[in-house]
C-alpha positions in Angstrom: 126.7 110.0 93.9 126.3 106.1 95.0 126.0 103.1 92.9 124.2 102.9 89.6 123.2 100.2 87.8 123.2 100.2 84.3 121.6 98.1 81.4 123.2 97.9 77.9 122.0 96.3 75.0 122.6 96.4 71.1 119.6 96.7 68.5 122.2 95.4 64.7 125.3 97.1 65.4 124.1 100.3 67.8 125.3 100.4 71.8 122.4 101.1 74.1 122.6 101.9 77.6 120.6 104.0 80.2 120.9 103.8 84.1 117.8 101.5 85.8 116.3 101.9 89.1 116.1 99.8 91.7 112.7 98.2 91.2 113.1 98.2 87.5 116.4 95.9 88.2 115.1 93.3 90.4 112.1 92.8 87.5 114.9 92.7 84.9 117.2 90.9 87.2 114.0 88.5 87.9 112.9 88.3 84.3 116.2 87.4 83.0 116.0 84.1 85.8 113.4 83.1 83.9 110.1 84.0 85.8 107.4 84.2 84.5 105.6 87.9 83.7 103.3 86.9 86.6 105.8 86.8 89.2 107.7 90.1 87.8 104.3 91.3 88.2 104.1 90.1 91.9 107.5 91.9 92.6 106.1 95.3 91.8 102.9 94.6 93.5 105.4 94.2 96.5 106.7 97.2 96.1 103.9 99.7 95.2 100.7 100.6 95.8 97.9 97.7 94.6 96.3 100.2 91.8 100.1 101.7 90.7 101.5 97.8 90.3 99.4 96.7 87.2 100.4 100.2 85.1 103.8 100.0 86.5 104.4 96.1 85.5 103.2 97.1 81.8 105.0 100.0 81.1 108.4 98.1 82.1 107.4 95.0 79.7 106.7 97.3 77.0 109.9 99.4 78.3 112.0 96.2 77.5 109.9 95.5 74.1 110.5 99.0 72.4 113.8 98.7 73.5 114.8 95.0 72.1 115.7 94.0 75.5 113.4 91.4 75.4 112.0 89.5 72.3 110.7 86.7 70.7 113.0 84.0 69.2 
């Protein structure tokens, strides 16, 4: 029930897709504006506990690694 929000990307010719919550979609959302990891890093600081946010911003930049989201040119 309610509104989902949904990421989908392609790794060579396979569809990916899974459903993102909210905090992980304002990073993304912030990320993909161009900020720097710094100020995705600020945003979960903003929204969790001081000693959570550092773990928390990690795991979603090495989320979006593993999954090709993100990437070097």
């Amino acid at each position: 029930p309610g509104a989902r929000t949904l990421v989908v990307w392609r790794q060579e010719l396979l569809v990916h897709h899974r459903a993102l919550e909210p905090l992980e979609r304002a990073a993304l959302l912030r990320a993909r504006d161009g900020a720097s990891f710094g100020a995705v890093c600020d945003l979960v600081a903003e929204s969790l506990p001081l000693d959570e946010a550092g773990p928390a911003a990690f795991q979603l930049l090495a989320r979006w690694v593993g999954d090709g989201i993100i990437a070097r040119r």
